[in-house]
C-alpha positions in Angstrom: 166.0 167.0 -87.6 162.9 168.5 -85.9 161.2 171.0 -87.8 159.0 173.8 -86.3 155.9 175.0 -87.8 154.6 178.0 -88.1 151.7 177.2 -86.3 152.9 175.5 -83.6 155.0 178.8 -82.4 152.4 181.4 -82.8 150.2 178.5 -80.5 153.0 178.7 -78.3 154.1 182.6 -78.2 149.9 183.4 -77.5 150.0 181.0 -74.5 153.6 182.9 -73.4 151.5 185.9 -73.8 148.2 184.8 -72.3 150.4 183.2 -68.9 152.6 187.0 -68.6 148.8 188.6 -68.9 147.6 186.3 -65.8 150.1 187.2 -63.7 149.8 190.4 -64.1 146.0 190.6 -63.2 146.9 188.8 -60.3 149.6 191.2 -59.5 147.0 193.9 -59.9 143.8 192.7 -58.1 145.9 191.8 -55.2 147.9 195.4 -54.9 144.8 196.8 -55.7 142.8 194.7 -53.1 145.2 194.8 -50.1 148.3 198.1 -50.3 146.2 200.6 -50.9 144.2 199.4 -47.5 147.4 198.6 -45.3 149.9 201.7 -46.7 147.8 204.1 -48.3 149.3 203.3 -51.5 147.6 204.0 -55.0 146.0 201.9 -57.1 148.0 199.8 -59.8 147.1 200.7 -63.5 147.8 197.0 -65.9 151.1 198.1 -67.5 152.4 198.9 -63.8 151.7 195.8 -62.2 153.7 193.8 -65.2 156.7 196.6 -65.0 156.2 195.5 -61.4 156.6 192.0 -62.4 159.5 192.5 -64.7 161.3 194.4 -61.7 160.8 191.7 -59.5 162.1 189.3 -62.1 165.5 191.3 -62.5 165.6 192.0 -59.0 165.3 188.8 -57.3 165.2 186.4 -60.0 168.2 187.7 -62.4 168.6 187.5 -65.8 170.0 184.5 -66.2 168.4 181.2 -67.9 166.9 178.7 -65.5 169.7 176.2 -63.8 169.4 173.8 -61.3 170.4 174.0 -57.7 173.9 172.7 -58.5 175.2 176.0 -60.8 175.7 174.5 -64.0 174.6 171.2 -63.0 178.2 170.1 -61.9 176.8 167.6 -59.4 175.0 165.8 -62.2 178.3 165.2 -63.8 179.9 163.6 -61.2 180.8 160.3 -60.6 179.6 158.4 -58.1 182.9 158.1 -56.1 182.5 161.8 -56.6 179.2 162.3 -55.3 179.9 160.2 -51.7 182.8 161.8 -51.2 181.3 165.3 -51.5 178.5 164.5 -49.4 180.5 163.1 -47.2 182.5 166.6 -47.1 179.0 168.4 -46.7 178.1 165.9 -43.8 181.2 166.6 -41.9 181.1 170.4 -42.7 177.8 170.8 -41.6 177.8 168.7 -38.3 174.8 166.1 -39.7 174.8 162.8 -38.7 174.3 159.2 -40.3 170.2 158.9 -39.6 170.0 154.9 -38.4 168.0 153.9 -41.5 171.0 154.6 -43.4 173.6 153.2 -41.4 175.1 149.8 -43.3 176.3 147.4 -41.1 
């Protein structure tokens, strides 16, 4: 069993805290350095450019955890009978061809 230390968390929760902080600066200097130019826009304040962030996040990101590009990782799970034959299905579907470097003969 892995234990966590104390430590080790707080190390880890700072650098969670130090990264979100980054981010938003950069959010921030770079509204603050171009919108206000190009729209006429005001100036971001900190806390706005990280509720800017968070909005983004929800927006265009969701809320969900992380996954990779195949859902819940069904592709992974496949066998490899499985995994030909559904290429093969995305091949015909979407009009790609055998490149001649892959062609077996």
């Amino acid at each position: 069993m892995r234990r966590f230390h104390p430590l080790r968390i707080a190390g880890f929760l700072v650098l969670v805290a130090v990264a979100i902080s980054v981010a938003a600066l950069a959010v921030m200097v770079l509204w603050n350095w171009l919108v206000p130019s190009l729209a006429g826009w005001h100036n971001l304040t900190f806390i706005q450019a990280l509720g800017l962030l968070v909005l983004c996040r929800i927006l265009f990101g969701g809320l969900h955890g992380r996954r990779g590009p195949w859902g819940h990782g069904r592709f992974r799970h496949m066998t490899p009978e499985e995994r030909e034959r559904f290429r093969e299905q995305m091949r015909s579907r979407c009009g790609w061809q055998q490149q001649p470097h892959e062609q077996q003969g």
